[in-house]
C-alpha positions in Angstrom: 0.0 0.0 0.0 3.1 2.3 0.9 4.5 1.8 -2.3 1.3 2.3 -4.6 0.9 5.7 -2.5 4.7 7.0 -3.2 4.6 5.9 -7.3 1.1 7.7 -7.4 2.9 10.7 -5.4 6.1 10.2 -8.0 3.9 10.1 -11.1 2.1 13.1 -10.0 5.2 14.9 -9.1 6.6 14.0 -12.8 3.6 15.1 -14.7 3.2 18.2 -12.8 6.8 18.9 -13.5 6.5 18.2 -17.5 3.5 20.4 -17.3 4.7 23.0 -16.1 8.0 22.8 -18.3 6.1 21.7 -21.6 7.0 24.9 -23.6 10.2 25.7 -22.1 13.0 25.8 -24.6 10.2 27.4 -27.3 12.5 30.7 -27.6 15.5 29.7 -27.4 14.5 27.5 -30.6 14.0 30.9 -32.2 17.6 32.5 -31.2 15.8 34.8 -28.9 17.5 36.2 -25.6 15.4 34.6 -22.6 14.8 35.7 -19.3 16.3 33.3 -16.5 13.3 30.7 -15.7 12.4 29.3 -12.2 12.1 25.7 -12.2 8.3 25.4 -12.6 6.9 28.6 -12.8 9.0 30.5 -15.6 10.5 34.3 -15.2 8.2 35.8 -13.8 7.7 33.4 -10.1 7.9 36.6 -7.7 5.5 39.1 -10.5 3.1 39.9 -7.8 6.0 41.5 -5.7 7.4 43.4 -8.2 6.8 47.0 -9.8 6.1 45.5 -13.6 7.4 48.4 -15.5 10.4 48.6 -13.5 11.4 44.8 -14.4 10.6 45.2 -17.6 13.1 48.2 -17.7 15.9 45.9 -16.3 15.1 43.1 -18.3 15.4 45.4 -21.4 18.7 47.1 -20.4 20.7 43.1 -20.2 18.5 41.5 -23.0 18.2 44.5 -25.4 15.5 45.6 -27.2 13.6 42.1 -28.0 13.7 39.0 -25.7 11.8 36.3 -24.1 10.1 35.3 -21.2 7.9 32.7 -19.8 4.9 33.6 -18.4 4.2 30.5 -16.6 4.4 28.0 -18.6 3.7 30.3 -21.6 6.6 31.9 -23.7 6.1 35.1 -24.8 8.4 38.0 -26.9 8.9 41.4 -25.3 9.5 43.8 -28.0 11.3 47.3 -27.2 12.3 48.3 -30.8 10.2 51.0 -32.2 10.0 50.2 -35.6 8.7 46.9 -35.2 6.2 48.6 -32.1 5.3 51.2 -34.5 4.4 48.0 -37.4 2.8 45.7 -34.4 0.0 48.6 -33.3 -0.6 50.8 -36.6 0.1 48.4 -39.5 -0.4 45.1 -38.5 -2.6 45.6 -35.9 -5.8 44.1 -37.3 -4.0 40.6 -37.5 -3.2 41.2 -33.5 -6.8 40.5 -32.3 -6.0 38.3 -28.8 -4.8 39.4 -25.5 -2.5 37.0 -23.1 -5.2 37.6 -20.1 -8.1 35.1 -19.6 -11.2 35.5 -17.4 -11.8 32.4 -17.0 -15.4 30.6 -17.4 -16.5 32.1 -14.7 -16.5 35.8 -15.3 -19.2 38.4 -15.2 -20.7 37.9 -18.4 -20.6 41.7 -18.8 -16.7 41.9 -18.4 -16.0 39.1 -20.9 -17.9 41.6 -23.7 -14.9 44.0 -23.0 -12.6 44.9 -26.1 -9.7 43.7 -23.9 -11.2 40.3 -23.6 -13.5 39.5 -26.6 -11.5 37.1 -29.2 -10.9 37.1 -33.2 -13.9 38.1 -35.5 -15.9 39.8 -33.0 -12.9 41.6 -31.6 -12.3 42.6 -35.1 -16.1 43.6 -35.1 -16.3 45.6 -32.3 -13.1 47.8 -33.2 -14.4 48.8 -36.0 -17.4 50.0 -34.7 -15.6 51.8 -32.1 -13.2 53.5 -33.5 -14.5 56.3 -35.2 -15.4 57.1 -31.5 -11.7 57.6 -30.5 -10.6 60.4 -33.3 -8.2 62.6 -32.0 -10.8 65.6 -31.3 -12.8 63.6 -29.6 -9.7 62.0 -27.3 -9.0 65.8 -26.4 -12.0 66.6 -25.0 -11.8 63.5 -23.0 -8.8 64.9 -21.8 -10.2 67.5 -19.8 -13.0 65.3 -18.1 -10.2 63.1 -16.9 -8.1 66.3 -15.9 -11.6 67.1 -14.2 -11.6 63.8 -11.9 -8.2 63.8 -11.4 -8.5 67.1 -9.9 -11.8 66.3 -7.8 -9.6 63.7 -6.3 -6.6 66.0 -5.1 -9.6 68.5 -3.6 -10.7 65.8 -1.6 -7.3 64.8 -0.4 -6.5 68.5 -0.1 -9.3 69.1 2.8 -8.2 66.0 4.4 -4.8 67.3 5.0 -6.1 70.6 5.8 -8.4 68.8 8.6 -5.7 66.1 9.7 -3.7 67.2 13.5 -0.1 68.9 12.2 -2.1 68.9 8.8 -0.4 65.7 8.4 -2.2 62.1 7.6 -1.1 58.9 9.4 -3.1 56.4 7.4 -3.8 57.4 3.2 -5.3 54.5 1.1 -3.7 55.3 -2.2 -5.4 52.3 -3.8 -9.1 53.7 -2.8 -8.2 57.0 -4.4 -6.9 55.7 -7.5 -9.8 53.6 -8.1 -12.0 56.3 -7.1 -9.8 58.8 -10.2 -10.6 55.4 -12.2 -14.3 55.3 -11.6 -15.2 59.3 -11.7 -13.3 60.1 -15.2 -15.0 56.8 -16.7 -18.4 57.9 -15.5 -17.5 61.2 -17.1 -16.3 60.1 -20.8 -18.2 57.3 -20.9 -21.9 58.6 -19.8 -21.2 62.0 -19.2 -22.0 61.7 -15.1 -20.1 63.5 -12.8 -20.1 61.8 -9.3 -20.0 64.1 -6.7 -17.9 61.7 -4.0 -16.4 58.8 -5.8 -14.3 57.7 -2.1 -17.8 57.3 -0.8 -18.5 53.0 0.0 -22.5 54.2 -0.4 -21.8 55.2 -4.0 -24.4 53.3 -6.2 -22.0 53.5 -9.1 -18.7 52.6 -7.2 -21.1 49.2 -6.1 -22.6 48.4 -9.3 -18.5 48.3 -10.7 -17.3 46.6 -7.9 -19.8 43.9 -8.3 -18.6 43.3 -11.9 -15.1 42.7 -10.7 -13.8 39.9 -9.3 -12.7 40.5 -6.0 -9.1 38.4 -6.1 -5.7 39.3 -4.4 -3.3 40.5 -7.3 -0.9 37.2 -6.1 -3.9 35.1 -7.0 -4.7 36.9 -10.1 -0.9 36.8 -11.2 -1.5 32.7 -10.6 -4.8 32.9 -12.5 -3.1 34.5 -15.4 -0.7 32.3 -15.6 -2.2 29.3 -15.2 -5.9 29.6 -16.6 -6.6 25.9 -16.4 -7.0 26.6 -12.3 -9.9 28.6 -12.6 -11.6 25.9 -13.6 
């Protein structure tokens, strides 16, 4: 009985680990500089502790401007170049219809109707009848509704330094404020709504949005990503 339980365990073991391993050695096929990979869980195991940008930065300045990296088990290309940027999102851009991130099955079915989300014909579908929304007039005048919630949101913070002892706060949740600047300038270029106190928990719209989005710690989101087959 010992035994049968330890080759189970073994099998297991070996199957998770040419799982999670399939796809490595994809890019280096290809003669593309790759990112150093963890064991199981590619070059990006500690992505939830880390500023993204700011990695990507390094990463760029020892691997130049295109290289590889494993997203999990999923290789990927960064590309830094700006000619080949500039051909990827103006002339080739129609034949780039997927994005990497996956809601899952079990999604709001109003999230998975997002651009950033929908996949291949429709995608192609929906741009199309979107875009003439998004000329550059009509992106300037956007400008200034989300100059206008940016600034509600410093007013706010602004009186609550004025009211604070030594005009000085102890405790500042940066996160609420920036999904509150997130929330008000959407409201305003997207239905023309200007909420009056987006910080507010009692905020009918703030709810209606936060019921719509899955309530999951970045590190399990990062996982989610990554792995997609989990949310199942």
């Amino acid at each position: 009985m010992l035994l049968e339980v330890v080759l189970i365990f073994l099998s297991t073991a070996i199957l998770l680990v040419i799982y999670f391993r399939w796809n490595y050695g994809t890019l280096e096929k290809l003669g593309i500089p790759v990112v150093e990979t963890h064991f199981l869980l590619g070059s990006q195991s500690d992505f939830h502790k880390i500023i993204g940008h700011e990695r990507d930065y390094e990463w760029f300045e020892t691997h130049g401007e295109i290289y590889g990296v494993y997203n999990g088990r999923q290789p990927e290309i960064h590309i830094v170049d700006p000619e080949i940027v500039r051909q990827i999102l103006i002339t080739d851009f129609s034949k780039f219809v997927n994005r990497s991130f996956d809601l899952g099955t079990k999604a709001s079915s109003v999230l998975c109707e997002i651009m950033d989300f929908i996949k291949d014909d429709k995608w192609r579908t929906v741009r199309a009848t979107l875009s003439p929304m998004f000329t550059t007039a009509k992106l300037k005048r956007l400008n200034m509704d989300m100059i206008g919630a940016t600034d509600n949101i410093l007013n706010l913070l602004m009186n609550d330094v004025a009211s604070a002892p030594n005009k000085i706060l102890q405790d500042y949740n940066i996160y609420g404020d920036l999904f509150a600047i997130v929330l008000d300038a959407t409201a305003r270029c997207t239905l023309n709504i200007k909420i009056q106190n987006p910080r507010s928990p009692d905020n009918d719209f703030a709810k209606a949005v936060l019921e719509l989005t899955p309530q999951k710690s970045f590190f399990m989101a990062t996982v989610l990503n990554i792995f997609p087959e989990l949310e199942e």
